[in-house]
C-alpha positions as CSV (number, residue, x, y, z in Angstrom):
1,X,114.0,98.4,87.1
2,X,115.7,101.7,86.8
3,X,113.5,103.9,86.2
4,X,112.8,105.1,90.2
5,X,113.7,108.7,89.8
6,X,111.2,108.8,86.8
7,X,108.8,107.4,88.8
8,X,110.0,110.0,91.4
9,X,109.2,113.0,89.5
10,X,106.2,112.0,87.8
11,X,104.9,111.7,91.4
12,X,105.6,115.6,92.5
13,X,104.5,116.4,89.2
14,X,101.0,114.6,89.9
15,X,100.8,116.1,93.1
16,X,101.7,120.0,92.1
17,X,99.2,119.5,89.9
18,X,96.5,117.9,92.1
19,X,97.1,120.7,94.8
20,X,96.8,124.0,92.6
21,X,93.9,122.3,91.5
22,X,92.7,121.5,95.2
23,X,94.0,124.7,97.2
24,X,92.5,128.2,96.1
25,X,93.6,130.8,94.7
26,X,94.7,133.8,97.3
27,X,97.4,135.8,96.2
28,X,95.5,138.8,95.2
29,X,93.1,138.1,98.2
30,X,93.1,140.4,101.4
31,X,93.9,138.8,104.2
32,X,90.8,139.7,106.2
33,X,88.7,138.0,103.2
34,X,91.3,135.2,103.6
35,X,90.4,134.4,107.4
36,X,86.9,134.8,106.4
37,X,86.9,132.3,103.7
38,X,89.0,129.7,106.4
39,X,87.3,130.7,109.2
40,X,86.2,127.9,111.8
41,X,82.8,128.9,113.1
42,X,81.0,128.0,109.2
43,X,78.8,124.8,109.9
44,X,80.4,122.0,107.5
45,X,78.3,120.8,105.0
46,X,77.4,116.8,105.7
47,X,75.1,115.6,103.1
48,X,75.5,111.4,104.5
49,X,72.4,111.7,106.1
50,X,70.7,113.7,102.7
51,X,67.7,112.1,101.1
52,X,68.2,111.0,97.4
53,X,65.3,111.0,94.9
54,X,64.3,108.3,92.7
């Protein structure tokens, strides 16, 4: 089979992809609203324990 560097490239393609679609948008963000938005003292959201209706 060779076909690696095919396989190679489709790969980082995948992953480019799946990362702008992952990691937000902040280039025309101001850097103070930037360490708000990553800032560690936010609770994180755990729904495991969340009841679910019928």
């Amino acid at each position: 089979m060779h076909c690696g560097v095919y396989f190679f490239i489709a790969a980082l393609s995948f992953l480019a992809f799946f990362t702008s679609i992952i990691i937000p948008e902040t280039s025309s963000t101001p850097l103070e609203a930037v360490n708000r938005l990553f800032k560690d003292e936010q609770e994180p959201v755990d729904n495991s324990n969340a009841e679910t209706k019928p």
